[in-house]
N, CA, C and O atoms as a Tinker XYZ file with bonds, in Angstrom:
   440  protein
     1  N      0.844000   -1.173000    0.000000    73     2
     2  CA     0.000000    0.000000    0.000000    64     1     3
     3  C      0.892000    1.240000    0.000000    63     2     4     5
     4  O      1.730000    1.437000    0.880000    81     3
     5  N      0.693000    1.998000   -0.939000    73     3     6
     6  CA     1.477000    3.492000   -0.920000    64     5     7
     7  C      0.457000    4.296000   -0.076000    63     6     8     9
     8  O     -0.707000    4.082000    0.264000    81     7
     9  N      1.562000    5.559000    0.187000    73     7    10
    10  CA     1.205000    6.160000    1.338000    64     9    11
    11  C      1.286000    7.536000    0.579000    63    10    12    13
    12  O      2.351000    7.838000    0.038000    81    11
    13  N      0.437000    8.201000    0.529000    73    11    14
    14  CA     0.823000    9.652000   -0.255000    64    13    15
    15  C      0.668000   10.717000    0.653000    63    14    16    17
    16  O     -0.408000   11.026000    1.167000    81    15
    17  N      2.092000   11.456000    0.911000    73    15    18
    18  CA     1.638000   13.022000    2.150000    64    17    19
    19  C      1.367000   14.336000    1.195000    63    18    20    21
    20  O      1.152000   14.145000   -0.002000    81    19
    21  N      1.373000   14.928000    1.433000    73    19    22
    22  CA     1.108000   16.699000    1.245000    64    21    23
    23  C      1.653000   17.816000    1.422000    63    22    24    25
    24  O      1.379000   18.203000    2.558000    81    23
    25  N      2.339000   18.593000    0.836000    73    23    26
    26  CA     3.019000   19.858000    1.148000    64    25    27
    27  C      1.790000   20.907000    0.933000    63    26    28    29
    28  O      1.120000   20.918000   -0.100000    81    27
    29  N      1.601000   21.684000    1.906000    73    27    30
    30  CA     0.210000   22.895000    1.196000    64    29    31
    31  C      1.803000   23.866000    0.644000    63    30    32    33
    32  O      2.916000   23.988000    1.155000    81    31
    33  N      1.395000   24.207000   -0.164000    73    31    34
    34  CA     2.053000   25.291000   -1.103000    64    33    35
    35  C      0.783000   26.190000   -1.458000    63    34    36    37
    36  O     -0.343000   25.844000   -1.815000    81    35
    37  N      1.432000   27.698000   -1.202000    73    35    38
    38  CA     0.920000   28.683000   -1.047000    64    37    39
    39  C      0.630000   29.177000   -2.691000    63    38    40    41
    40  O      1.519000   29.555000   -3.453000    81    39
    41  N     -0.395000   29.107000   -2.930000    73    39    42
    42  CA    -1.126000   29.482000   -4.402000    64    41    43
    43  C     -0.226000   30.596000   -4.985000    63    42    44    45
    44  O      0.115000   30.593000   -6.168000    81    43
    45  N      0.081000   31.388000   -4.249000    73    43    46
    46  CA     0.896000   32.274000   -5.051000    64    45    47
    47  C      2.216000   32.031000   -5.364000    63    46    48    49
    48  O      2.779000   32.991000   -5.891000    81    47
    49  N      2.877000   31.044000   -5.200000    73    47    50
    50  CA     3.578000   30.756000   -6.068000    64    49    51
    51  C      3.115000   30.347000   -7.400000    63    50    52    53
    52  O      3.650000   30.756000   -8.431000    81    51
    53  N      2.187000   29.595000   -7.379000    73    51    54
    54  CA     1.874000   29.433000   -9.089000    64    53    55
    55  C      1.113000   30.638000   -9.859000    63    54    56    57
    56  O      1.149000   30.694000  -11.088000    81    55
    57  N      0.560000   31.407000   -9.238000    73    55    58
    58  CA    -0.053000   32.561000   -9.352000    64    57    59
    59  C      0.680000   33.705000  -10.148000    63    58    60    61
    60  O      0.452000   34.265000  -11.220000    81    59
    61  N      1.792000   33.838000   -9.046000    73    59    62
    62  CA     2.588000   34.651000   -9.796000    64    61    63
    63  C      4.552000   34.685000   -9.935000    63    62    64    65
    64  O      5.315000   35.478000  -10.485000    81    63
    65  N      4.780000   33.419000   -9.143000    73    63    66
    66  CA     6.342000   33.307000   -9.305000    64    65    67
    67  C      6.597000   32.038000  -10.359000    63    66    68    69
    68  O      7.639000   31.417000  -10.152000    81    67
    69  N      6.063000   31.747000  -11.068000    73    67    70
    70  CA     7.004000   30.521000  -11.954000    64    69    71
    71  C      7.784000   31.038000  -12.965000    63    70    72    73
    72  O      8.147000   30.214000  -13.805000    81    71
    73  N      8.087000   32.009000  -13.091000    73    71    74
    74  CA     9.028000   32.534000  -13.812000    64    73    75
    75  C     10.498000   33.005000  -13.408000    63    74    76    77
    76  O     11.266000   33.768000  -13.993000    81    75
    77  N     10.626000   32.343000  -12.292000    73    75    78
    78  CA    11.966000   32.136000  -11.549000    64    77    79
    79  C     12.709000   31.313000  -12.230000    63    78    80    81
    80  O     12.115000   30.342000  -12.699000    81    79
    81  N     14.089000   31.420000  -12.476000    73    79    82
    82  CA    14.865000   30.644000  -12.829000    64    81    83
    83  C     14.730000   29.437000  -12.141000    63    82    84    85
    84  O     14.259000   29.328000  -11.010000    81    83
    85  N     15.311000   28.192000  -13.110000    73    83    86
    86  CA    14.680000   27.078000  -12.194000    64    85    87
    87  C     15.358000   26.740000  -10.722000    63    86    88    89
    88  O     14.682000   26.197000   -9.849000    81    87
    89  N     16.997000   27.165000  -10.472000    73    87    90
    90  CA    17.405000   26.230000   -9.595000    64    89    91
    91  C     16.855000   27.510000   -8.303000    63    90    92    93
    92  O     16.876000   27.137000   -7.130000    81    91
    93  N     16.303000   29.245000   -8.683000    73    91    94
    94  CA    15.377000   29.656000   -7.902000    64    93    95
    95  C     14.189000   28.902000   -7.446000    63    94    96    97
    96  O     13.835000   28.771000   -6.274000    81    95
    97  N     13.588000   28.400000   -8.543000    73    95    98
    98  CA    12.368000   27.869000   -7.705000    64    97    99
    99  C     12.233000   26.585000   -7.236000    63    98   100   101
   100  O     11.143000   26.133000   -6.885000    81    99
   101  N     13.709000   25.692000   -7.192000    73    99   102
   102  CA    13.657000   24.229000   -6.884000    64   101   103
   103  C     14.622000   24.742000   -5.385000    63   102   104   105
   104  O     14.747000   23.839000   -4.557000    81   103
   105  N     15.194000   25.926000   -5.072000    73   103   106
   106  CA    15.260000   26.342000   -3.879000    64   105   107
   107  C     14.227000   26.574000   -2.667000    63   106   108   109
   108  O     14.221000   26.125000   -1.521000    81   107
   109  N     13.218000   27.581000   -3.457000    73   107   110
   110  CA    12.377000   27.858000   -3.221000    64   109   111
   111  C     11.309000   26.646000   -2.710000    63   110   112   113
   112  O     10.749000   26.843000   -1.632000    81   111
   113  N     11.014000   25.408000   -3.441000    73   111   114
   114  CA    10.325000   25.071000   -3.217000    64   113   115
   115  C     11.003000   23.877000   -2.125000    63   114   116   117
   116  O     10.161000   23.233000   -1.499000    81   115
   117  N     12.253000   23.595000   -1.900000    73   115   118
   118  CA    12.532000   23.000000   -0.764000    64   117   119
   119  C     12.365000   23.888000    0.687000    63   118   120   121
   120  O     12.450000   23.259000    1.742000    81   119
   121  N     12.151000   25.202000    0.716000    73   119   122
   122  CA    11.990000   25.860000    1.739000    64   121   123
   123  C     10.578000   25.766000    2.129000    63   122   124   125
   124  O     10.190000   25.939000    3.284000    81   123
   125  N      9.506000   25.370000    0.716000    73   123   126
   126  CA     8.513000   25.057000    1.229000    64   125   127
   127  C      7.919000   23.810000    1.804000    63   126   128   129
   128  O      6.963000   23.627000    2.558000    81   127
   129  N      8.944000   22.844000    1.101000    73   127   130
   130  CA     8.491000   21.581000    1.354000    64   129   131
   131  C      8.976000   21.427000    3.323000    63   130   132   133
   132  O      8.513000   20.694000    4.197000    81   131
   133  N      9.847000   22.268000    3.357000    73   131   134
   134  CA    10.584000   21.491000    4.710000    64   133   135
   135  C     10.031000   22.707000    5.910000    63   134   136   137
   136  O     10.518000   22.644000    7.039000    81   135
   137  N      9.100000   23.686000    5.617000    73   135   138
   138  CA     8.335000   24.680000    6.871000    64   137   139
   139  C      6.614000   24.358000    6.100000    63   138   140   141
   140  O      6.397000   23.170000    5.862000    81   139
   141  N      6.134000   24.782000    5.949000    73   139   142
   142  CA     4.672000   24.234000    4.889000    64   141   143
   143  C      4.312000   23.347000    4.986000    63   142   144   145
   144  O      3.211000   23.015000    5.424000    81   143
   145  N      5.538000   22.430000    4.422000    73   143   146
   146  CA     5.362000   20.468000    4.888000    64   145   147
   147  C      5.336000   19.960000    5.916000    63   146   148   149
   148  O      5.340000   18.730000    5.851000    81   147
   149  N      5.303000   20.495000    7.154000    73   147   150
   150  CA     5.636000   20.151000    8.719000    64   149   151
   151  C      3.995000   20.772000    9.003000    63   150   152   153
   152  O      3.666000   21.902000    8.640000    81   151
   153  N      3.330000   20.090000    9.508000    73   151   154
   154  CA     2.118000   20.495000   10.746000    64   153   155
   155  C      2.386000   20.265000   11.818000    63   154   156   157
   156  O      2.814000   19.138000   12.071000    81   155
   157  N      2.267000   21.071000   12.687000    73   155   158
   158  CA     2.140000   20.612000   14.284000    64   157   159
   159  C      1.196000   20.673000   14.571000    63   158   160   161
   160  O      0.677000   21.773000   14.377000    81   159
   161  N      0.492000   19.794000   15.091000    73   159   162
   162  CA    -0.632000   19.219000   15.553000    64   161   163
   163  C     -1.060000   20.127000   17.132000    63   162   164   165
   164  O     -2.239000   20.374000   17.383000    81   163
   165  N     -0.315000   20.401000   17.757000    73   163   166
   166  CA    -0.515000   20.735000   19.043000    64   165   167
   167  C     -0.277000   22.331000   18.733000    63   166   168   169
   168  O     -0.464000   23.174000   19.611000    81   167
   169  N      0.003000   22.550000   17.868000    73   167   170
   170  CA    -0.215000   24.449000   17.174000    64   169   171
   171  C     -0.698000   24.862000   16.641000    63   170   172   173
   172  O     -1.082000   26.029000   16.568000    81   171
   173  N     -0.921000   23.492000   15.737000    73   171   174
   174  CA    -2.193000   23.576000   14.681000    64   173   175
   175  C     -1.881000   24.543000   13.540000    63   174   176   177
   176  O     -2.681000   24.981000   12.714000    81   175
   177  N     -0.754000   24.763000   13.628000    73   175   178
   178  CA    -0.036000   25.465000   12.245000    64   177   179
   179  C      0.793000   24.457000   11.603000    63   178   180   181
   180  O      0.978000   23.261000   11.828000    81   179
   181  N      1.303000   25.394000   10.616000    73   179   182
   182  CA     2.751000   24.574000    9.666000    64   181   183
   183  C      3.482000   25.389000   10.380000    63   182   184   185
   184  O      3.080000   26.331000   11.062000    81   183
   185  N      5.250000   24.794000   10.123000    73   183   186
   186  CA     6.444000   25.039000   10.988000    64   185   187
   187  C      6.756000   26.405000    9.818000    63   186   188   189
   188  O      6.590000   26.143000    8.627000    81   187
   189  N      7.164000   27.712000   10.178000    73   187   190
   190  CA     7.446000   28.856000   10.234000    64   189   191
   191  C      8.870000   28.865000    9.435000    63   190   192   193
   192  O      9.018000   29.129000    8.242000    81   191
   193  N      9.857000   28.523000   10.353000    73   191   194
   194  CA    11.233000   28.274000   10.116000    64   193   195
   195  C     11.621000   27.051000    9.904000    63   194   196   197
   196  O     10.878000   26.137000   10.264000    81   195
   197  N     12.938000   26.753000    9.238000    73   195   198
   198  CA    12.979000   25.444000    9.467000    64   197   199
   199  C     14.887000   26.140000    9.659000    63   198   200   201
   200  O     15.191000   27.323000    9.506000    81   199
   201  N     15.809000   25.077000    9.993000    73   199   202
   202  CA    17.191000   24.840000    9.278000    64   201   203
   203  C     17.253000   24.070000    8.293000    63   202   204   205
   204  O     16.715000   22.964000    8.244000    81   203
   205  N     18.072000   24.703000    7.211000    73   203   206
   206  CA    18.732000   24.101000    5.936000    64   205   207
   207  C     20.040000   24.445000    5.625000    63   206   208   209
   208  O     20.447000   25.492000    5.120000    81   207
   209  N     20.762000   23.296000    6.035000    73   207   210
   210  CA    21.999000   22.957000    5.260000    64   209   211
   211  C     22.101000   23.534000    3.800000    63   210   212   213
   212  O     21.216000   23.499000    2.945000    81   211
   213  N     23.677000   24.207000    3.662000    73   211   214
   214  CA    23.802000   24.072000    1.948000    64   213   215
   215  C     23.595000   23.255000    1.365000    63   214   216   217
   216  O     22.817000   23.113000    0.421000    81   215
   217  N     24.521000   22.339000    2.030000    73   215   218
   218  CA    24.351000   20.459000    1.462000    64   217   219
   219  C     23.196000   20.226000    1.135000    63   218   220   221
   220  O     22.808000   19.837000    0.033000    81   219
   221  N     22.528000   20.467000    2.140000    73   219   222
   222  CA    20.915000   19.558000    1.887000    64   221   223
   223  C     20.266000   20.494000    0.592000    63   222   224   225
   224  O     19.300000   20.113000   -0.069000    81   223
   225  N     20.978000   21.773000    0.369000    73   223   226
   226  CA    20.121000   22.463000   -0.567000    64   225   227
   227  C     20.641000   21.776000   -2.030000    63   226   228   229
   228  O     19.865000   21.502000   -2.946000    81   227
   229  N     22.135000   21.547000   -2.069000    73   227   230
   230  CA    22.393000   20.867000   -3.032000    64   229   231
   231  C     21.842000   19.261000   -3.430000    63   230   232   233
   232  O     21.642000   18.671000   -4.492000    81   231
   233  N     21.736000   18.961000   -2.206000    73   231   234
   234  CA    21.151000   17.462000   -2.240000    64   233   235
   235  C     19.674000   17.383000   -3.297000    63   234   236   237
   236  O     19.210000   16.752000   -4.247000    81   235
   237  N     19.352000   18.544000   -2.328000    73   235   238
   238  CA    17.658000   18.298000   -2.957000    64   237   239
   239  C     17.713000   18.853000   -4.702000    63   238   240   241
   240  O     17.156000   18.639000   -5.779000    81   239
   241  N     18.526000   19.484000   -4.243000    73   239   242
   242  CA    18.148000   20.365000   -5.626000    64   241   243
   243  C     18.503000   19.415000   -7.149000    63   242   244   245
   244  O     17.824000   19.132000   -8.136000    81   243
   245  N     20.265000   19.054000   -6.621000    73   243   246
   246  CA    21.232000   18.588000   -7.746000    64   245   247
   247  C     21.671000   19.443000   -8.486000    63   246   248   249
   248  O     22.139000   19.075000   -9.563000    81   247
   249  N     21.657000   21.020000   -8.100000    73   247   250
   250  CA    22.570000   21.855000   -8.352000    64   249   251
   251  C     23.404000   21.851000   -7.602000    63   250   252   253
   252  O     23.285000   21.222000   -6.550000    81   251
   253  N     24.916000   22.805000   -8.016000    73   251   254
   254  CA    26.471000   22.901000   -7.452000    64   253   255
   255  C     26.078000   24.440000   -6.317000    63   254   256   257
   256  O     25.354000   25.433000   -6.387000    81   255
   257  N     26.744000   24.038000   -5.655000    73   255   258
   258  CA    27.176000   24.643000   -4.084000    64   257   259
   259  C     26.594000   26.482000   -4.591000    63   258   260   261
   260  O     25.766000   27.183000   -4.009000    81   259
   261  N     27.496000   26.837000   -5.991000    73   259   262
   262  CA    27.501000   28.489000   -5.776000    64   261   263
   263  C     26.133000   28.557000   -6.885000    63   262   264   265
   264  O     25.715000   29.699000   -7.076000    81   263
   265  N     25.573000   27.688000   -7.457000    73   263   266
   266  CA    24.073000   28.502000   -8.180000    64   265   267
   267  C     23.501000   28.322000   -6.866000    63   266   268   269
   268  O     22.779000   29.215000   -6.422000    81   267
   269  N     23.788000   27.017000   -6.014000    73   267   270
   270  CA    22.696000   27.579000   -4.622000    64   269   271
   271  C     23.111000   28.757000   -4.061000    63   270   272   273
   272  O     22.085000   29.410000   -3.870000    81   271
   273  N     23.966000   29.312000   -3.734000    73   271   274
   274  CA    24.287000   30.216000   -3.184000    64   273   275
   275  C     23.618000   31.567000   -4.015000    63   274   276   277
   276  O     22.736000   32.193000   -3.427000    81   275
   277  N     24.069000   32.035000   -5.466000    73   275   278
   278  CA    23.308000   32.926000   -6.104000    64   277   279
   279  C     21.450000   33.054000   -6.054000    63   278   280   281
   280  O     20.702000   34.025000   -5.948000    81   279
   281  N     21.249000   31.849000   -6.163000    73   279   282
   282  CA    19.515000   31.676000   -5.964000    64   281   283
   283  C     19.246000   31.869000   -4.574000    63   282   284   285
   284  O     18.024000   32.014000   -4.544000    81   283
   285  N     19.624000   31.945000   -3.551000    73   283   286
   286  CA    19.317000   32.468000   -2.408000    64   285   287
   287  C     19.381000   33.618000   -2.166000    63   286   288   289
   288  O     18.529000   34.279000   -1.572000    81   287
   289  N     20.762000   34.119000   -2.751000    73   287   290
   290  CA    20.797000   35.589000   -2.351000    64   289   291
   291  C     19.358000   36.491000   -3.489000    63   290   292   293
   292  O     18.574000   37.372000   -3.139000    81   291
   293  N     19.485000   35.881000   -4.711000    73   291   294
   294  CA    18.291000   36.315000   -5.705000    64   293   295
   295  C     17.226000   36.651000   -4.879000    63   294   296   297
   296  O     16.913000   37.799000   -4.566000    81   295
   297  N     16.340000   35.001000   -4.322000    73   295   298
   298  CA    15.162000   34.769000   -3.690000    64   297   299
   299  C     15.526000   36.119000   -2.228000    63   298   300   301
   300  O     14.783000   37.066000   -1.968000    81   299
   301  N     16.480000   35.877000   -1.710000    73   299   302
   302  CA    16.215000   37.165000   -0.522000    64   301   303
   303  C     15.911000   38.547000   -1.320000    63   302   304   305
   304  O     15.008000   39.287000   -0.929000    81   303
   305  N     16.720000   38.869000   -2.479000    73   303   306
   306  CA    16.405000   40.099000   -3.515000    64   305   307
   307  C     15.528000   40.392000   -3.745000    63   306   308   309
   308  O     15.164000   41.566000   -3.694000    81   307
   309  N     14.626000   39.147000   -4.195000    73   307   310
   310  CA    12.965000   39.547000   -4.596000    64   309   311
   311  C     12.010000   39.160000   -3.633000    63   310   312   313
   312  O     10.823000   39.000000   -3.917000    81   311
   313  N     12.758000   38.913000   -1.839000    73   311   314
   314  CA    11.857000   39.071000   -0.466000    64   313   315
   315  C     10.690000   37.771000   -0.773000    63   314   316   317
   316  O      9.545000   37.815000   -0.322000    81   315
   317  N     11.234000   36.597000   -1.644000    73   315   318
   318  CA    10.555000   35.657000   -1.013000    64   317   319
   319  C     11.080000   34.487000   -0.398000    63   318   320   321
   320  O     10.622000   33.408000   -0.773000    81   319
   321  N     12.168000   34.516000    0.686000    73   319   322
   322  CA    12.750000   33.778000    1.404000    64   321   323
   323  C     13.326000   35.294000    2.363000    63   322   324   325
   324  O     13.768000   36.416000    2.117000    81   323
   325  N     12.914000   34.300000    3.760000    73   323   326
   326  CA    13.817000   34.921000    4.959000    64   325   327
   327  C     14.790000   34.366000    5.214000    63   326   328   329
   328  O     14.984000   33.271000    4.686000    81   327
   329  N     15.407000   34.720000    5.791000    73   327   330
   330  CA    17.017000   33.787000    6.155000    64   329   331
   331  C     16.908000   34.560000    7.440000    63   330   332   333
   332  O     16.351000   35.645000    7.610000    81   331
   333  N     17.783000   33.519000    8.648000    73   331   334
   334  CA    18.132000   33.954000    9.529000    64   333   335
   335  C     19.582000   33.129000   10.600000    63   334   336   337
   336  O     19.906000   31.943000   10.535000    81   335
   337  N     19.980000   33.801000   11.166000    73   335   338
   338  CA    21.186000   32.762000   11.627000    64   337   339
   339  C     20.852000   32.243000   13.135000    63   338   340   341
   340  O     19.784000   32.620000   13.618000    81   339
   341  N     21.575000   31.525000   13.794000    73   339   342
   342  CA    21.153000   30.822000   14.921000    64   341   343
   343  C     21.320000   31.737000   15.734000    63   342   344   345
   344  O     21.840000   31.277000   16.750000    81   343
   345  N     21.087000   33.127000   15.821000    73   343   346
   346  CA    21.167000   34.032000   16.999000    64   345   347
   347  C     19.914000   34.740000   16.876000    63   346   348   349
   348  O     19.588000   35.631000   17.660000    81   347
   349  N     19.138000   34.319000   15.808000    73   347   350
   350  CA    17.718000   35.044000   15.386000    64   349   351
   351  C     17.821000   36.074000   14.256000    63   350   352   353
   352  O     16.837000   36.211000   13.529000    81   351
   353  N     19.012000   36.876000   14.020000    73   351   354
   354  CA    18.945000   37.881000   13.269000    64   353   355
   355  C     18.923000   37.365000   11.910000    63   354   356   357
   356  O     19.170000   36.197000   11.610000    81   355
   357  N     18.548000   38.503000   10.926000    73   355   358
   358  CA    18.060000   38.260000   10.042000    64   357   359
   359  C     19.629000   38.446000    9.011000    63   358   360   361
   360  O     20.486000   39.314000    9.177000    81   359
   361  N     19.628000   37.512000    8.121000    73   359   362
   362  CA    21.101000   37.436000    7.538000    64   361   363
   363  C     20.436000   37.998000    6.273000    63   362   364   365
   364  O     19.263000   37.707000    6.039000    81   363
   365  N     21.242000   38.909000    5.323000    73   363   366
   366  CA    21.007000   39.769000    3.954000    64   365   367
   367  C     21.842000   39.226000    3.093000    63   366   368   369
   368  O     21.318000   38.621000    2.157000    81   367
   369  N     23.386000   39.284000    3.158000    73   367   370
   370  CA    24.136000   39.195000    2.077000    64   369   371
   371  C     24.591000   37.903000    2.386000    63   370   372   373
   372  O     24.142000   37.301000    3.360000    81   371
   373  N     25.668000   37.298000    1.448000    73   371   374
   374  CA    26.472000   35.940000    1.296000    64   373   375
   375  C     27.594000   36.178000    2.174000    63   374   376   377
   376  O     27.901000   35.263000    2.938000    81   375
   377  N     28.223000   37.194000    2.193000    73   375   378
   378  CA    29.087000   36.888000    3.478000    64   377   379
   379  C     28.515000   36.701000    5.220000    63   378   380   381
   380  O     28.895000   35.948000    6.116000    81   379
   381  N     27.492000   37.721000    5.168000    73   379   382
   382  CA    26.790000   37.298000    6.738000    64   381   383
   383  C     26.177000   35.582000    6.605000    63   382   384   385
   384  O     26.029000   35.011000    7.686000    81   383
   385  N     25.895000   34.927000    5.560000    73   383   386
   386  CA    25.135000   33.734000    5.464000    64   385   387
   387  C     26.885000   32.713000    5.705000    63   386   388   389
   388  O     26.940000   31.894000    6.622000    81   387
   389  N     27.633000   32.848000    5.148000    73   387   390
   390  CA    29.142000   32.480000    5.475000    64   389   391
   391  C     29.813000   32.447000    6.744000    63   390   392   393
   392  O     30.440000   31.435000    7.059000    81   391
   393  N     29.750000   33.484000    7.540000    73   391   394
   394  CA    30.166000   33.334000    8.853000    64   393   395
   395  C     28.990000   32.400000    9.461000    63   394   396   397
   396  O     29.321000   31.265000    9.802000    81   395
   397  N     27.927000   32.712000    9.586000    73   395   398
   398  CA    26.675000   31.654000   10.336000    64   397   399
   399  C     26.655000   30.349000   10.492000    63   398   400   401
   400  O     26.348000   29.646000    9.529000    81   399
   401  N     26.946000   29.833000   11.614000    73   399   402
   402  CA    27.364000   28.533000   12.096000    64   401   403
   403  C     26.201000   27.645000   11.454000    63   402   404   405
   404  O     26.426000   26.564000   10.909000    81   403
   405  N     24.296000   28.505000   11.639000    73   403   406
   406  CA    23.109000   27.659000   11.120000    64   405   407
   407  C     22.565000   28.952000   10.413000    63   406   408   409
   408  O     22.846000   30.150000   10.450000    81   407
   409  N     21.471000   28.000000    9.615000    73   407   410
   410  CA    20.950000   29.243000    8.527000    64   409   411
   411  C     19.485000   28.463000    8.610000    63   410   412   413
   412  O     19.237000   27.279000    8.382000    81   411
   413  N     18.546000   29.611000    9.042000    73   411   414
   414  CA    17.014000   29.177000    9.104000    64   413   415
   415  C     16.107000   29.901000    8.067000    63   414   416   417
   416  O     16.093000   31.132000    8.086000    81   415
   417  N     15.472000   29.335000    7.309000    73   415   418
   418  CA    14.517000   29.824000    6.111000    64   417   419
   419  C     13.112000   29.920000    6.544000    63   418   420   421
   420  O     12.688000   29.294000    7.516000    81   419
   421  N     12.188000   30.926000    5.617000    73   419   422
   422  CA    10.937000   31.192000    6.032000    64   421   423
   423  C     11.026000   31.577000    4.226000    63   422   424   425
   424  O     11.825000   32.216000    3.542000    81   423
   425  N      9.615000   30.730000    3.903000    73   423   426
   426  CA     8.921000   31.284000    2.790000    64   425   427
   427  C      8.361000   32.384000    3.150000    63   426   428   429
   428  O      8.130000   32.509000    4.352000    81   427
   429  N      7.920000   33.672000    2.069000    73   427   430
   430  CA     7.341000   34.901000    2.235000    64   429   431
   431  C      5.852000   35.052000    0.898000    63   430   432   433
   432  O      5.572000   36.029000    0.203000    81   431
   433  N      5.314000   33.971000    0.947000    73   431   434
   434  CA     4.347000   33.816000    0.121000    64   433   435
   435  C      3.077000   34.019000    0.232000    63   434   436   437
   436  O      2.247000   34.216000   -0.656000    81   435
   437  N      2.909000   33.947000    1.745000    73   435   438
   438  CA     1.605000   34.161000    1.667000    64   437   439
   439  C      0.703000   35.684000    1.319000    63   438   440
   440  O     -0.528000   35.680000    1.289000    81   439
């Protein structure tokens, strides 16, 4: 028996972002799959933030280390990804995302 789960993805991405370069929106859409894709039951929301590894961004993606890196800084450019580092603050450029021991994402879609 297969088991099929659910990511809710926020309509406006298809609405009005698919015209992102792709390894933008296969970024993009691992930030949704891994905060969006999480319910907590006892909050009764989806998870907000999540942590993501570069690695794991390359993993998912199967793009190389620096288009992930350019498509992030892009997606922060056009304010639909938050970034933040493990002290809470909000990280902007590639060198503040470089020093940051962890790096936490938030889609900005709704």
């Amino acid at each position: 028996m297969a088991y099929f789960y659910r990511t809710c993805t926020p309509n406006k991405l298809f609405d009005t972002h698919l015209h992102l370069k792709e390894v933008e929106l296969k970024v993009l859409l691992v930030v949704i799959r891994q905060t969006y894709g999480y319910y907590d039951k006892k909050r009764g929301r989806h998870k907000e933030w999540d942590w993501i590894s570069h690695t794991f961004f390359c993993k998912k993606t199967s793009k190389s280390s620096k288009a992930i890196g350019l498509a992030i800084q892009r997606l922060i450019n056009k304010r639909l990804i938050l970034v933040k580092n493990e002290r809470g603050m909000l990280v902007l450029t590639p060198e503040e995302r470089r020093i940051s021991k962890k790096l936490y994402f938030k889609a900005t879609l709704e």
